[in-house]
Backbone as CSV, one residue per row, in Angstrom:
resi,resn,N_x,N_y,N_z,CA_x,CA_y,CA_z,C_x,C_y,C_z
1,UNK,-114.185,137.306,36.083,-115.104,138.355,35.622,-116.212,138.623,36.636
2,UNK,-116.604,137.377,37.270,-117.855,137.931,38.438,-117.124,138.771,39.266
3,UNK,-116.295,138.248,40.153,-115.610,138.869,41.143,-115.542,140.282,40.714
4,UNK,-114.977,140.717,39.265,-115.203,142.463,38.670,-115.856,143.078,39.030
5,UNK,-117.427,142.119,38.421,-118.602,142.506,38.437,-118.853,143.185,40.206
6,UNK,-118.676,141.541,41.077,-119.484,142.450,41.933,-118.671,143.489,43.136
7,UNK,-117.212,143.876,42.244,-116.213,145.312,43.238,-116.733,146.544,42.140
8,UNK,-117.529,146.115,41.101,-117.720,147.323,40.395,-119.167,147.872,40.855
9,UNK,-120.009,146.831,41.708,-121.426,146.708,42.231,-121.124,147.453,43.390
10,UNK,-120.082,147.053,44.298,-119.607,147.270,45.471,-119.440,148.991,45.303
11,UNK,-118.719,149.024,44.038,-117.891,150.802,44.222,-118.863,151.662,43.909
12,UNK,-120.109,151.089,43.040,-121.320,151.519,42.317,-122.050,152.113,43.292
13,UNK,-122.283,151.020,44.226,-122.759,151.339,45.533,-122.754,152.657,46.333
14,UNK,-121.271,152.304,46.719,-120.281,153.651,47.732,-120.850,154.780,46.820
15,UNK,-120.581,155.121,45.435,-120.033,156.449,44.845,-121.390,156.937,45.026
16,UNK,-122.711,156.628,44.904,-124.443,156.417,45.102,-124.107,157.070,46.119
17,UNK,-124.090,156.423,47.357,-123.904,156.902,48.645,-123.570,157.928,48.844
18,UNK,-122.775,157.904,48.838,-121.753,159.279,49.002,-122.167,160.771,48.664
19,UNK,-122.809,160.397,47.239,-123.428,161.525,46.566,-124.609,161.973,47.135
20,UNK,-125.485,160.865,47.402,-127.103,161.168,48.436,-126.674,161.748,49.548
21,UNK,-125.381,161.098,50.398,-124.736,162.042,51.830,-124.398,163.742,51.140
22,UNK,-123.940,163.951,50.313,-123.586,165.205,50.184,-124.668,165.838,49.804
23,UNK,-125.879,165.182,49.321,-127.132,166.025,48.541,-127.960,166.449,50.046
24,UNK,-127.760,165.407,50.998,-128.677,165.871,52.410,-127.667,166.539,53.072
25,UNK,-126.527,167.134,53.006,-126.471,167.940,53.368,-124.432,167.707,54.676
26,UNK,-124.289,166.246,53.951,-123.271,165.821,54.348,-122.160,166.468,54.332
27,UNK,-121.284,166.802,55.024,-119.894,167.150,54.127,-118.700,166.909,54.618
28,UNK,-118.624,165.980,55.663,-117.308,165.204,56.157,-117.913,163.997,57.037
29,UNK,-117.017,162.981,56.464,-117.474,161.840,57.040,-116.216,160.956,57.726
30,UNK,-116.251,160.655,59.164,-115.122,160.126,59.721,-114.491,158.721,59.076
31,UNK,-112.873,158.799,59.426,-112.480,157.643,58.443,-111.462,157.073,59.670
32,UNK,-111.457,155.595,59.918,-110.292,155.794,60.939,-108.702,155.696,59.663
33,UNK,-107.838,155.754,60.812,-106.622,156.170,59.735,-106.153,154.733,59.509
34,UNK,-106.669,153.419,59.992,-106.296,151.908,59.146,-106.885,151.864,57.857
35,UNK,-108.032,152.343,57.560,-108.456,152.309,56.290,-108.036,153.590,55.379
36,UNK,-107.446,154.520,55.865,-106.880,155.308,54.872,-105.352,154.838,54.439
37,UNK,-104.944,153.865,55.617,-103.193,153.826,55.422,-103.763,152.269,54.636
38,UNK,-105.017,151.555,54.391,-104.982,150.272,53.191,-105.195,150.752,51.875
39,UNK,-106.179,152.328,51.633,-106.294,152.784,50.923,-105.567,152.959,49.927
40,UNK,-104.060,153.281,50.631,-102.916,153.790,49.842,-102.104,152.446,49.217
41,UNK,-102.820,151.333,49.571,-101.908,149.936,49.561,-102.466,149.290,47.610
42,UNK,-101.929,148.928,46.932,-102.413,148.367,45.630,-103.119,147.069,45.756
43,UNK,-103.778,146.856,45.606,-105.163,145.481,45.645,-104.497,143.743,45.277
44,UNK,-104.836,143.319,46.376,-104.124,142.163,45.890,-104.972,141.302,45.303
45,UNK,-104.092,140.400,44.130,-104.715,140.213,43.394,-105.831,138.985,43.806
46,UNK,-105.155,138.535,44.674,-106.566,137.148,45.299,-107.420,138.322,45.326
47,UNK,-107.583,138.982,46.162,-108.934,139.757,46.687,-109.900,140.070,45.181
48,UNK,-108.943,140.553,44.202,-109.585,140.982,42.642,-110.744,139.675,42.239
49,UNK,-109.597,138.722,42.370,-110.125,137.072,41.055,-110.726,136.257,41.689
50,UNK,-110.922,136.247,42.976,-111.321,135.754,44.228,-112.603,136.257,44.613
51,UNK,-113.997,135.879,44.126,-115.225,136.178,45.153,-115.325,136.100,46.091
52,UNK,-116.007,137.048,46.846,-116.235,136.848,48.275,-117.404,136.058,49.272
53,UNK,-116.876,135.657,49.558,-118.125,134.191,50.247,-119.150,135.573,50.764
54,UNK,-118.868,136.677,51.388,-120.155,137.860,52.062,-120.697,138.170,50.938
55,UNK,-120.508,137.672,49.037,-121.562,138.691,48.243,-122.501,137.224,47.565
56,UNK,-122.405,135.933,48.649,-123.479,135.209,48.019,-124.377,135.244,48.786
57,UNK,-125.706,134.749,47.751,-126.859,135.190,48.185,-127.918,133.534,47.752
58,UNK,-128.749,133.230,49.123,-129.394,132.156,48.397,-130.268,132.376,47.534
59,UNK,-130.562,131.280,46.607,-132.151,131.869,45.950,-132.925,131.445,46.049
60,UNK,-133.377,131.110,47.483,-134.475,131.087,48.109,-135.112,132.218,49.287
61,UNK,-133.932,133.317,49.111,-133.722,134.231,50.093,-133.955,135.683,49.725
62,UNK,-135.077,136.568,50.164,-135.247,137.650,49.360,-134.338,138.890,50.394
63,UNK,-133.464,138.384,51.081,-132.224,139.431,51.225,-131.449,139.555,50.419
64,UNK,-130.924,141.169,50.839,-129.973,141.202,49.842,-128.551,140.972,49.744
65,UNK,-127.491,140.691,48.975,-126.332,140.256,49.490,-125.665,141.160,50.086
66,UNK,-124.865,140.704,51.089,-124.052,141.616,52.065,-123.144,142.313,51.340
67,UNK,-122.797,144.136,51.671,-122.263,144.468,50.845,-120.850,145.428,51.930
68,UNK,-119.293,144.350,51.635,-118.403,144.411,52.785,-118.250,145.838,52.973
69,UNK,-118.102,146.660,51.895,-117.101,147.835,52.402,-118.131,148.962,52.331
70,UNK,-119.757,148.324,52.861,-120.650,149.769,53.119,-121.274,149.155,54.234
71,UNK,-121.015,149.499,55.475,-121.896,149.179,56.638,-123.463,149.569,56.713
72,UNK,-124.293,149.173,55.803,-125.501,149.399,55.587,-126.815,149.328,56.898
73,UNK,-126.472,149.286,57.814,-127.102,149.169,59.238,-126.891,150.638,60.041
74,UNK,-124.884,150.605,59.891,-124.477,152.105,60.385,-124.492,153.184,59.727
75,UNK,-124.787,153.001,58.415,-125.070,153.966,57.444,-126.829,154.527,57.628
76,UNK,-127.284,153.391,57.627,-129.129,154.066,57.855,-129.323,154.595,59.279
77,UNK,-128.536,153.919,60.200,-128.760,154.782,61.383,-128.398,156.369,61.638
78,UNK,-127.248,156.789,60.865,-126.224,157.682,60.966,-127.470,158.758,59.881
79,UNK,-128.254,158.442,58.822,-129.092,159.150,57.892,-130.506,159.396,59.282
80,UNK,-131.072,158.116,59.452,-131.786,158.253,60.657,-131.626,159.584,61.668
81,UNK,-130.522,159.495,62.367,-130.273,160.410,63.041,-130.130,161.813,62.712
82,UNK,-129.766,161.825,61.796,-129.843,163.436,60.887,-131.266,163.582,60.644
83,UNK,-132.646,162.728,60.031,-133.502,162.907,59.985,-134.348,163.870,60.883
84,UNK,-134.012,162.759,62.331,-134.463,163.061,63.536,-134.524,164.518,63.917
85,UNK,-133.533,165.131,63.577,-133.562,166.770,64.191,-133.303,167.463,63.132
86,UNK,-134.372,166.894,61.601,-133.940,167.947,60.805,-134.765,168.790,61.052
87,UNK,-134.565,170.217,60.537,-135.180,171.510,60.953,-135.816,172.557,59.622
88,UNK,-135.697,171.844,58.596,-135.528,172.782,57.218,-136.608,172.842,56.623
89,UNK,-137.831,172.536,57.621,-139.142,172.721,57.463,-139.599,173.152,58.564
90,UNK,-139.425,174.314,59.162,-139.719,174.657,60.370,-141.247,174.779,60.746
91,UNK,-142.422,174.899,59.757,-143.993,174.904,60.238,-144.292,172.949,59.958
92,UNK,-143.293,172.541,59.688,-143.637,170.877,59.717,-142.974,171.094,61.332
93,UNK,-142.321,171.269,61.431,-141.129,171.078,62.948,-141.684,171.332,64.323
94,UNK,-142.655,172.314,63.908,-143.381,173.372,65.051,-144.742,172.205,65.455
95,UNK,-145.332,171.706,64.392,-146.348,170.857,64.318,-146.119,169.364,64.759
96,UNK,-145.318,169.095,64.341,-145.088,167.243,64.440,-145.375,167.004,66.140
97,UNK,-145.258,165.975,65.896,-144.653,164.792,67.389,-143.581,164.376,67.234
98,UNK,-143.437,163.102,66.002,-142.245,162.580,65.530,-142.065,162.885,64.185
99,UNK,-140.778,162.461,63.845,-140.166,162.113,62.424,-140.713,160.643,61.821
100,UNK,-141.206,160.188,61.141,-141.459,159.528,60.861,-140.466,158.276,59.619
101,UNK,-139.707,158.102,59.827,-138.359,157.645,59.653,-138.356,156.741,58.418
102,UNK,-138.914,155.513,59.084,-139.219,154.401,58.015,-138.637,152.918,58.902
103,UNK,-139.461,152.072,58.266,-139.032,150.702,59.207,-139.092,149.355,57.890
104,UNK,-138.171,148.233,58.661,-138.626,147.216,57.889,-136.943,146.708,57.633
105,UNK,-136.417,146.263,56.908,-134.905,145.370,56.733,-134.587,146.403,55.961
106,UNK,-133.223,146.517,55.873,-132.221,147.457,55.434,-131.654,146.965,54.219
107,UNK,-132.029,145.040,54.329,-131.315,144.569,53.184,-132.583,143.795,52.143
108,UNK,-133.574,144.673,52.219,-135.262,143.832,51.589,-134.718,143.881,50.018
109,UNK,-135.650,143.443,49.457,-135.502,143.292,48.030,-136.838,144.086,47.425
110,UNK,-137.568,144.551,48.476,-138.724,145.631,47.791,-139.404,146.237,49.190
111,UNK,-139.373,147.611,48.225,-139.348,148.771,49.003,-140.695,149.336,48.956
112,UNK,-141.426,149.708,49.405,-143.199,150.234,49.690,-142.639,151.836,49.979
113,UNK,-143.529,152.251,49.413,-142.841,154.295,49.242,-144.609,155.026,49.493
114,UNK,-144.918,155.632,50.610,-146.041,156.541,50.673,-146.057,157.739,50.426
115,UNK,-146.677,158.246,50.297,-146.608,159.968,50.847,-146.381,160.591,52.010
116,UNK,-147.084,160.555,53.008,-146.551,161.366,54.398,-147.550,160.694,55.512
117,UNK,-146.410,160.712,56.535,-147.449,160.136,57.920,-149.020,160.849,58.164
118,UNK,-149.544,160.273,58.834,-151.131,160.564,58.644,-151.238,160.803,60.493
119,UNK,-151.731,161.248,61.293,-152.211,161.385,62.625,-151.598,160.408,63.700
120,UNK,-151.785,159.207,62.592,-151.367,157.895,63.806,-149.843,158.351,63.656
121,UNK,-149.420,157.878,62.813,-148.188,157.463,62.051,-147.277,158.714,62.935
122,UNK,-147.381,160.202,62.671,-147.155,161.219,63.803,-147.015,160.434,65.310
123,UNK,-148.139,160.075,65.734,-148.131,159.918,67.034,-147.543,158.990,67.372
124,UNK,-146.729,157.387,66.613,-146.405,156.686,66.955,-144.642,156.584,66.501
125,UNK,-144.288,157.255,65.581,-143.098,157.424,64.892,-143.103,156.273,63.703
126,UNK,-144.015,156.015,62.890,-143.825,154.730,62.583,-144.702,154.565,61.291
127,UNK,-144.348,154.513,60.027,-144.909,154.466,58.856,-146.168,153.473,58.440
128,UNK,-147.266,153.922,58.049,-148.152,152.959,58.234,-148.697,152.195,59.402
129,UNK,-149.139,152.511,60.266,-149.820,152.438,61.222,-150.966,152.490,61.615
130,UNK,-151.941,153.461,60.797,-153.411,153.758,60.609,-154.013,152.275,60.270
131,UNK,-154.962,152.607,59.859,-155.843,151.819,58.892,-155.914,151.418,57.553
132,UNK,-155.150,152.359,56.998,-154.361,152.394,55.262,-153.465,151.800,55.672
133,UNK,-152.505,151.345,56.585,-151.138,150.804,57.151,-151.388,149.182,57.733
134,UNK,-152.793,149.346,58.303,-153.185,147.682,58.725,-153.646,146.959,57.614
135,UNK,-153.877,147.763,56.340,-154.281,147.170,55.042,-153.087,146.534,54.474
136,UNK,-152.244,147.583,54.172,-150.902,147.280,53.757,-150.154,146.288,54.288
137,UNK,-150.236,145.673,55.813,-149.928,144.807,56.324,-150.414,143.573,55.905
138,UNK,-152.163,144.181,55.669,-152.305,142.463,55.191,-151.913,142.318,53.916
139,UNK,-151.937,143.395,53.257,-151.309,142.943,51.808,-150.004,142.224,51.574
140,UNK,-148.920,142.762,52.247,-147.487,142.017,52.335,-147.756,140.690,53.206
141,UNK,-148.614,140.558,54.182,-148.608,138.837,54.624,-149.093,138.533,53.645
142,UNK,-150.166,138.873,52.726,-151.012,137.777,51.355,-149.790,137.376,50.414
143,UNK,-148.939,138.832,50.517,-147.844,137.811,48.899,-146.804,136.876,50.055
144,UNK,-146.729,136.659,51.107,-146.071,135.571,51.787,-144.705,136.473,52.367
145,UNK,-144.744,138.059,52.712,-144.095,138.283,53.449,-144.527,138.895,54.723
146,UNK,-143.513,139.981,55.437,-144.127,140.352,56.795,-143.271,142.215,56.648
147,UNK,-143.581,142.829,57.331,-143.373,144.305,57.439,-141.621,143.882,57.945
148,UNK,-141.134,143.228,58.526,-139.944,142.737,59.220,-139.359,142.410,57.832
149,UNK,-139.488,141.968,57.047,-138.398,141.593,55.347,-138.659,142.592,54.326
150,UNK,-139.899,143.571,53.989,-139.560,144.877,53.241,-139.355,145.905,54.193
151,UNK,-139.157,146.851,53.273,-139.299,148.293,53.538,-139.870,149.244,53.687
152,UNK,-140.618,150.232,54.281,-141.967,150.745,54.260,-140.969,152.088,54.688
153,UNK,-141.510,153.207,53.822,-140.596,155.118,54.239,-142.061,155.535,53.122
154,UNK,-141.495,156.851,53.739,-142.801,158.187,52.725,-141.751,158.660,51.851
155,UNK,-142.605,159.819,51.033,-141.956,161.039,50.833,-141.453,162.170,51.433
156,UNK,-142.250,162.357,52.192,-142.327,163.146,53.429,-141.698,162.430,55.126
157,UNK,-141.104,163.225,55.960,-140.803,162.136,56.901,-141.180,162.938,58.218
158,UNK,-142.295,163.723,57.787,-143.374,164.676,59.005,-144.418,164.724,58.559
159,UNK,-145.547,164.613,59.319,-146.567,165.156,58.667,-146.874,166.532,58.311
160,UNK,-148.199,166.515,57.491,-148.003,168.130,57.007,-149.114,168.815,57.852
161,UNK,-148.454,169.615,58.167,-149.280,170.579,59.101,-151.098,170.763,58.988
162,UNK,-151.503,170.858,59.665,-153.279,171.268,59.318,-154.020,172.434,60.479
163,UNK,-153.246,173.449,59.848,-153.823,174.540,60.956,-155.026,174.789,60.870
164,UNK,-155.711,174.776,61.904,-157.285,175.345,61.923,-158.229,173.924,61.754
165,UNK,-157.672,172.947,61.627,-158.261,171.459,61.397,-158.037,170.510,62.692
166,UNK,-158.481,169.649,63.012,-158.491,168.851,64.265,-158.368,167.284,63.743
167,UNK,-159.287,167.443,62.376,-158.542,166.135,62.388,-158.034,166.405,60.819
168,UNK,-157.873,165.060,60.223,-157.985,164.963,58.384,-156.208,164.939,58.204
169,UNK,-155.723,165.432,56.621,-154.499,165.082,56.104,-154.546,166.086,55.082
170,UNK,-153.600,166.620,54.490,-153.186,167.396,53.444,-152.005,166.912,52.472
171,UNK,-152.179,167.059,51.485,-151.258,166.940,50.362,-149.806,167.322,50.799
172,UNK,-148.802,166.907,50.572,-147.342,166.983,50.435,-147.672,168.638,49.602
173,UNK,-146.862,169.880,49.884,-147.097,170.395,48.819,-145.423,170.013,47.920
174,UNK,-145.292,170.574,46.920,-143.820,170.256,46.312,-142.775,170.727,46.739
175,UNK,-142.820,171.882,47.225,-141.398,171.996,48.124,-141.063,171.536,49.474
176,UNK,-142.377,171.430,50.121,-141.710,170.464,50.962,-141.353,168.741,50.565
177,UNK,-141.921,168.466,49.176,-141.429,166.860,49.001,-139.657,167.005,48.142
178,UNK,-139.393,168.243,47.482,-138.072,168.259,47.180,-137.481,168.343,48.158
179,UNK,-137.861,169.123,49.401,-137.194,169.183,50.721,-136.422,168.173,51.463
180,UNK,-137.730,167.158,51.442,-137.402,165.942,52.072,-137.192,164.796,51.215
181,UNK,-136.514,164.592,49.861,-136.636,163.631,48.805,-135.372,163.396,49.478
182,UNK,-134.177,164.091,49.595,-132.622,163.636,49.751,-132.563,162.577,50.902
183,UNK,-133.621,162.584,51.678,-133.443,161.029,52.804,-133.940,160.657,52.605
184,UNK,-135.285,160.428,51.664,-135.764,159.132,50.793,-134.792,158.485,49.882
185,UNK,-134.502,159.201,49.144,-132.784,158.753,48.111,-131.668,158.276,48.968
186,UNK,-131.673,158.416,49.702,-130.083,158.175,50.370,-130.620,156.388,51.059
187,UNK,-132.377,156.642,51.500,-132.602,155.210,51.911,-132.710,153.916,51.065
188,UNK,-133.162,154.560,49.460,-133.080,153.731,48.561,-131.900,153.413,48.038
189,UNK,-131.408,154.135,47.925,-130.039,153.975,47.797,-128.511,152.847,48.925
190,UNK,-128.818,153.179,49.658,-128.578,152.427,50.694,-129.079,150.911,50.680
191,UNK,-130.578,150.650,50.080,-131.222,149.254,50.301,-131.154,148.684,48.959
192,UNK,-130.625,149.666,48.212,-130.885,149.278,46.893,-131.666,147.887,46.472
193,UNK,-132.876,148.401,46.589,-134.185,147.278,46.516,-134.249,146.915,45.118
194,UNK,-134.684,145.491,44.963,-134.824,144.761,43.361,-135.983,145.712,42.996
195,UNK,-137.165,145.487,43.663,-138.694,146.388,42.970,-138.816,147.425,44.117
196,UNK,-139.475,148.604,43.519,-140.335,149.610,44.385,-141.664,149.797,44.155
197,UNK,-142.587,149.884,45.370,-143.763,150.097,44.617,-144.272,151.589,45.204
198,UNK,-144.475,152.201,44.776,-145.174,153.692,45.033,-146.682,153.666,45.287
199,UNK,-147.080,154.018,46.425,-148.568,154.136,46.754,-149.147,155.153,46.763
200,UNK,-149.768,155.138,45.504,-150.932,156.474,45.418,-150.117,157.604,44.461
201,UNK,-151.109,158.638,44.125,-150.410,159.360,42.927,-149.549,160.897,43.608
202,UNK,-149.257,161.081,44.887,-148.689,161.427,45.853,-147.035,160.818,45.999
203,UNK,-147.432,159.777,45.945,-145.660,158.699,46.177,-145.118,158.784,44.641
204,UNK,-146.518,158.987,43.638,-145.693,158.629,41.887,-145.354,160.064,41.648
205,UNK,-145.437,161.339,41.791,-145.324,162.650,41.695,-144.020,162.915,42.536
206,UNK,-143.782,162.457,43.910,-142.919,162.636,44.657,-141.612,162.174,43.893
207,UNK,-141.540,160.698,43.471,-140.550,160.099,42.687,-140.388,160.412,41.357
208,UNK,-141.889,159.927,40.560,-140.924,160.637,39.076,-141.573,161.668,38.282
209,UNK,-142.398,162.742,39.407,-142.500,163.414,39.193,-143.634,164.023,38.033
210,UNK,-144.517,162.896,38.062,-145.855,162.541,37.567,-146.760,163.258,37.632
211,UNK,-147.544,164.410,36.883,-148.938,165.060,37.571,-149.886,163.806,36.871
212,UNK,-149.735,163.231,36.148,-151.102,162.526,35.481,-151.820,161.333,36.319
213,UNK,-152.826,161.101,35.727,-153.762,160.407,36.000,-153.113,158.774,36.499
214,UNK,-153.182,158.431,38.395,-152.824,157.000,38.521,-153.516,156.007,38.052
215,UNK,-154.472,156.531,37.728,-155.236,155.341,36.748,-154.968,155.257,35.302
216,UNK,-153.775,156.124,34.752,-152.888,155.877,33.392,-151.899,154.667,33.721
217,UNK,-151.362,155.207,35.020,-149.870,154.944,35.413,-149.871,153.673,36.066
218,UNK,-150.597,152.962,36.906,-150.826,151.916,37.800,-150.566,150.689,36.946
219,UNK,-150.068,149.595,37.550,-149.829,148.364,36.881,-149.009,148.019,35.924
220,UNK,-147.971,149.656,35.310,-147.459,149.294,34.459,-145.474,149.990,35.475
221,UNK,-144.866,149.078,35.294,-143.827,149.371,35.633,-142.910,150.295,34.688
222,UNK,-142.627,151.713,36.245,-141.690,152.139,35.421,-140.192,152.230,36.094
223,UNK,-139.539,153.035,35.503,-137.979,152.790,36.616,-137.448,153.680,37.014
224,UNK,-137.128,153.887,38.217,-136.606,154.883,39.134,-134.985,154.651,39.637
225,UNK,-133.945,155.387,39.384,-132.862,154.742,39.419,-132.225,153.643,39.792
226,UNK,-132.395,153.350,38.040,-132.257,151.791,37.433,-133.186,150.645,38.220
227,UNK,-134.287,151.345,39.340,-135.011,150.242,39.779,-136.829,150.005,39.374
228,UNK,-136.920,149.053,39.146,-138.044,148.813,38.315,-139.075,149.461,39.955
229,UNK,-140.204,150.137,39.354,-141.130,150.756,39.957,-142.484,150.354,39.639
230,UNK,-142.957,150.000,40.594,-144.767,149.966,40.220,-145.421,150.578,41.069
231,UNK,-146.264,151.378,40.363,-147.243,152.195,40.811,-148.574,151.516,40.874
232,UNK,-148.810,151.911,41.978,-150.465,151.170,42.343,-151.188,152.321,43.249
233,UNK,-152.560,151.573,43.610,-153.401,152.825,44.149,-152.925,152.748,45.770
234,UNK,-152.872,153.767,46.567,-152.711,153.946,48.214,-154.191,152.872,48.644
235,UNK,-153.426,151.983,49.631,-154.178,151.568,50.854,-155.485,151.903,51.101
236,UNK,-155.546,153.236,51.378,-156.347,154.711,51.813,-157.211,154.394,50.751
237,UNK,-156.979,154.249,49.494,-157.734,154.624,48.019,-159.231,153.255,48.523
238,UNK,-158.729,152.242,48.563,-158.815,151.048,49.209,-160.346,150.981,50.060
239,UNK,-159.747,151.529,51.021,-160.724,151.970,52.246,-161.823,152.578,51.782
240,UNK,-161.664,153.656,51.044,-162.689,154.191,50.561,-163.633,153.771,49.619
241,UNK,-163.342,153.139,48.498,-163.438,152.386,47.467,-163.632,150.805,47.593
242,UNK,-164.693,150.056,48.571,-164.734,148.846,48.210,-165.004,147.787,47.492
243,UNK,-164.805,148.134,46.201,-165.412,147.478,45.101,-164.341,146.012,45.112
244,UNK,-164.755,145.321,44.606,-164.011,143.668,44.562,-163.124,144.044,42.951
245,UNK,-163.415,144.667,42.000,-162.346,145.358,41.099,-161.627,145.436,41.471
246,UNK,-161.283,147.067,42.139,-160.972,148.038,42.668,-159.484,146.962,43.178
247,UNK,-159.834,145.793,44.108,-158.921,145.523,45.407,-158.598,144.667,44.474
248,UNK,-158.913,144.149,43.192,-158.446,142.910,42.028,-157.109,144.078,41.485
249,UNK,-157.715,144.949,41.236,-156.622,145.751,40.747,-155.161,145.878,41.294
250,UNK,-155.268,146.190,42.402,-154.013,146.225,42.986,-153.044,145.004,43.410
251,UNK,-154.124,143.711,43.527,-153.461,142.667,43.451,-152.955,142.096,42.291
252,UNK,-153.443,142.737,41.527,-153.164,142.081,40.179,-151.160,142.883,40.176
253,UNK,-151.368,144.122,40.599,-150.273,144.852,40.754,-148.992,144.193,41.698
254,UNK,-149.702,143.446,42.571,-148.393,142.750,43.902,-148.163,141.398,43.387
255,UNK,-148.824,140.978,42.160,-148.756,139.823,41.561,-147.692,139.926,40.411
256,UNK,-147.703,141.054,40.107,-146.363,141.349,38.694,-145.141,141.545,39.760
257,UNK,-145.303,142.045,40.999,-144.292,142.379,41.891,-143.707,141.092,41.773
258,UNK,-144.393,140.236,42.614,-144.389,138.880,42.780,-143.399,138.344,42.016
259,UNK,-143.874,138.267,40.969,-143.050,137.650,39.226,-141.613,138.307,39.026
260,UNK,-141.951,139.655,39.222,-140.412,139.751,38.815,-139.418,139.873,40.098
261,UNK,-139.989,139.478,41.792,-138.769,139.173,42.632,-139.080,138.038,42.742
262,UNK,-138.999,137.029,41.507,-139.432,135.477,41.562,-139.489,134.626,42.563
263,UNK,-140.934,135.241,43.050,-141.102,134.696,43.979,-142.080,133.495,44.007
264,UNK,-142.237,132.583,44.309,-143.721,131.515,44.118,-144.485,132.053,44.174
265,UNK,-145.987,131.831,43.517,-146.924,131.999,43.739,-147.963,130.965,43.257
266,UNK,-148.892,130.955,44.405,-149.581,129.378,44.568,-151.141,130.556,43.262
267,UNK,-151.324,128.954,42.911,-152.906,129.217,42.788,-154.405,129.670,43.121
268,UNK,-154.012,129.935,44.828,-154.794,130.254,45.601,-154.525,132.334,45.504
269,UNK,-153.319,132.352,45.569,-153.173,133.701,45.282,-153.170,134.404,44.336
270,UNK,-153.002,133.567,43.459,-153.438,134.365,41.481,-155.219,134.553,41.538
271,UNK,-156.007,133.848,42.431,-157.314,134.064,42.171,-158.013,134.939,43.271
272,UNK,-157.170,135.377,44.181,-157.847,136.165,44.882,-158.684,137.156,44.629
273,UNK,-159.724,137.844,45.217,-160.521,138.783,44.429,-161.124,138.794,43.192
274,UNK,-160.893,137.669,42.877,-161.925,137.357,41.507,-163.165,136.951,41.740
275,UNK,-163.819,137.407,40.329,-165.547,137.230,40.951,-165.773,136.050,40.673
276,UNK,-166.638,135.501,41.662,-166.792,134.151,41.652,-167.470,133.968,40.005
């Protein structure tokens, strides 16, 4: 019955895929002709009743298990690259430097979701990078990881234009975040992460499409296909806002994260930001 389980995880997977490739805009994908001439072959039954030593996973290990028949490395590169010269925002296209892609393991178990590159992030190709981004960094070393084991992507994967402005940032408007949602989906999809957390009420609008108040929505998990979601305040919010609350709040938020990708957590980190 496991072994079922995880070719029905496996096919669950692909059919996901497949569908996010055709929603960005996919519509033939090369096959060599050995895997079309096994295709046609009936499944043997070891392979059925028989687990596969590639779908264990330690549990001490917040990767995710290897998944054989989706090359999840050549698959994000191959989305990557389509990113790179998409064009279907042509006053984002005219404006940018870079695409701003997304970085971090392909096989994380939680995924960090922003809104749109900010000045730096433009200039460097590279999500979180600013000062809202060196925050966020220290936040993932405090729960005991590193930018190298999650995931960090926007909504947006350009920044948004600011004509007549020199410096500052503008809102995602909504058609350009439906624009660019199909290579956010295709990346979640692809990493299929245990938790997501959405930063700021920009990343919760982008995903599920939220106008209300992040101070309704924050701390309480909701779910974004079939993956548990927490919404918390942006980095940025952070910066501005230094109240010892304020930064209790959101930890209190990477602390439920914490719990449900059971992860340890010492005593020293349940009390952080508390008033003495």
């Amino acid at each position: 019955m496991g072994a079922m389980n995880d070719f029905q995880r496996v096919l669950d997977t692909t059919e996901r895929h497949l569908l996010t490739l055709k929603a960005s805009g996919v519509r033939f994908l090369p096959i060599q002709s050995e895997t079309l001439s096994r295709l046609g072959e009936p499944p043997s039954v070891l392979e059925i009743e028989t687990p596969s030593e590639t779908l264990a996973v330690e549990e001490t290990s917040l990767s995710q298990p290897a998944q054989p028949t989706v090359d999840i490395e050549m698959s994000m590169e191959e989305l990557r690259q389509r990113a790179l010269v998409c064009m279907k925002c042509p006053h984002l296209v005219k404006s940018r430097k870079n695409v701003v892609f997304g970085v971090g393991s392909v096989r994380a178990q939680l995924m960090f979701v922003g809104e749109a590159p900010g000045a730096e992030e433009d200039s460097q190709g590279e999500p979180f990078v600013g000062a809202a981004g060196q925050l966020l960094t220290r936040i993932i070393k405090t729960m005991g990881l590193s930018r190298e084991t999650v995931y960090i992507a926007n909504i947006l994967k350009c920044r948004p234009d600011t004509p007549g402005q020199s410096s500052g940032n503008r809102k995602p408007t909504g058609d350009e975040m439906k624009t660019c949602l199909p290579y956010l989906l295709a990346q979640i999809d692809l990493i299929r992460p245990k938790v997501l957390v959405a930063l700021g009420a920009t990343a919760i609008e982008g995903l599920l499409g939220a106008g209300g108040s992040i101070g309704k929505l924050r701390g309480k998990f909701q779910t974004f296909r079939d993956i548990p979601l927490m919404p918390t305040f942006h980095p940025a919010y952070l910066l501005r806002n230094q109240a010892l609350s304020e930064k209790r709040k959101v930890w209190e938020d990477m602390l439920q994260v914490m719990e449900r990708l059971q992860m340890p957590i010492s005593e020293k980190q349940r009390s952080y930001f508390l008033a003495a």
